[in-house]
N, C-alpha and C positions, 0 to 999 in steps of 0.2 A: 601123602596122596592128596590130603585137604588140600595143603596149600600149595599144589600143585593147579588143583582146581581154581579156589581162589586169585591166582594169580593170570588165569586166564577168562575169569568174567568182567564184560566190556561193558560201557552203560552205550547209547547212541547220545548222537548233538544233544537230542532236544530232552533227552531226560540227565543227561552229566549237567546240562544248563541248570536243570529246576533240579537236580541231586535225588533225582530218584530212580526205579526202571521200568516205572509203566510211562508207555507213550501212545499215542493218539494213531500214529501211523502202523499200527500194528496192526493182525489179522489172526482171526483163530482159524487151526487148523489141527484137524482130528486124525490119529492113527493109531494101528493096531500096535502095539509091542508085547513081547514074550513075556510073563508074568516075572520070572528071575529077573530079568534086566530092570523091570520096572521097580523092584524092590533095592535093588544094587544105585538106585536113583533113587529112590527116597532115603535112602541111608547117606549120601552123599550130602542131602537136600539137609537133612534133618539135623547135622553134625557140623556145618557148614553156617555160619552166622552172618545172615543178610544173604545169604544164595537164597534164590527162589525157584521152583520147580521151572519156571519159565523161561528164566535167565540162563539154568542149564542147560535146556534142551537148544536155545537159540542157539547158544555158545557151540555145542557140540555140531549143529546143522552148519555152520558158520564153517567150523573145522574140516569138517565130512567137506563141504563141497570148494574149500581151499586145496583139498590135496585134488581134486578130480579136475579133469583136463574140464577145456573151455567148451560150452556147444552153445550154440545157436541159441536168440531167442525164436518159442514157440512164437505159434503165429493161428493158437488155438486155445481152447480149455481143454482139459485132464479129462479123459473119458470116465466118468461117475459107476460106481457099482459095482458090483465083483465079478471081479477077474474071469473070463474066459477060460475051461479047464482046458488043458492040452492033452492029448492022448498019444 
């Protein structure tokens, strides 16, 4: 499964250039995840030499939205806050 993983982290241009995988063009971005899963990623993380927590969450968003059909670019921001209960 390691090298399952391994073989699928990618570096971008500008850090395969300088051989690293922090880049300048990046952005933080904060979200909830279920505590197992979170732990099922550090084990991955931890066991994994040279993967970084960042690298595989990019990797895995990268993947997620490779299988998802094409939409539209927004032509807004993400409405901030939490979510609206439905009844």
């Amino acid at each position: 499964m390691i090298r399952e993983i391994e073989r699928y982290i990618t570096m971008c241009e500008c850090c395969e250039r300088n051989n690293y995988f922090h880049c300048s063009n990046k952005q933080r971005m904060t979200v909830h995840i279920s505590a197992d899963i979170i732990e099922r990623i550090r084990d991955v993380v931890f066991f994994t030499p040279g993967l970084t927590l960042a690298a595989f969450a990019e990797e895995a968003f990268e993947k997620a939205l490779d299988n998802t059909r094409t939409f539209p670019q927004r032509n807004g921001e993400l409405k901030t806050g939490r979510p609206i209960k439905r009844r």
